[in-house]
N, C-alpha and C positions, 0 to 999 in steps of 0.2 A: 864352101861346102854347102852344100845343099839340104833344107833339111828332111827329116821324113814326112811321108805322108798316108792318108789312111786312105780307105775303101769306103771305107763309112761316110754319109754325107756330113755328117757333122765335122770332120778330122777328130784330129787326137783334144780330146776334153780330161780333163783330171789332173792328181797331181805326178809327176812325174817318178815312177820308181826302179831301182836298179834292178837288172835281173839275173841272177846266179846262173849259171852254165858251167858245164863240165866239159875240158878240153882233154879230155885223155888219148894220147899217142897211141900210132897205129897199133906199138908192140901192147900197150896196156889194152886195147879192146882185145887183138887177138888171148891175149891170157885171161881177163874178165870172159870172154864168151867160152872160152876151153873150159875153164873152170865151172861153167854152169851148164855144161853137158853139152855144148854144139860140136857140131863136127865142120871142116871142112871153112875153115874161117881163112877170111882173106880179107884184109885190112890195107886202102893206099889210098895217096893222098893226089889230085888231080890240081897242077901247079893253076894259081891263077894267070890269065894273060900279062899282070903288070907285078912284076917281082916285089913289089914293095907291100902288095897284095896279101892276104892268107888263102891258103887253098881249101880244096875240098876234100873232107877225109871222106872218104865212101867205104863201109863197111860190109860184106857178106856172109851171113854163115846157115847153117841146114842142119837142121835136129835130123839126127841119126836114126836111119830105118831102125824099127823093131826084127828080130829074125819073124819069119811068115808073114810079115806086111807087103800087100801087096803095091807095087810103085807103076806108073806108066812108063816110067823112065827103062824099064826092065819088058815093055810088052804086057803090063797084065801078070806076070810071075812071080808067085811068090817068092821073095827073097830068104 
């Protein structure tokens, strides 16, 4: 296995620490993001080429026009 490498000309200096991440499922984003006002959420996951792999969760979602905001998506009219 290869190991990492940095951008930095020095590489990796210091001591080495774990980092906490949050893996939450497609269905728990889609409900976290409903639940905090988005509309329009679409949550999937984009397989990696080598099944032994983990994929890519890709997330989408869009705060909900206001009624009289105007959108471009609409021409300019307020909705």
């Amino acid at each position: 296995m290869r190991s990492p490498r940095s951008r930095a000309p020095s590489g990796f200096t210091g001591k080495v620490l774990p980092v906490q991440r949050w893996a939450y499922s497609e269905e728990m984003w889609h409900g976290i993001l409903l639940h905090h006002g988005f509309a329009e959420v679409e949550a999937r996951v984009i397989e990696a080429p080598d099944p032994e792999n983990l994929g890519t969760l890709i997330v989408q979602a869009r705060v909900p026009r206001r009624a009289g905001e105007v959108s471009p998506a609409n021409g300019g009219r307020r909705g």
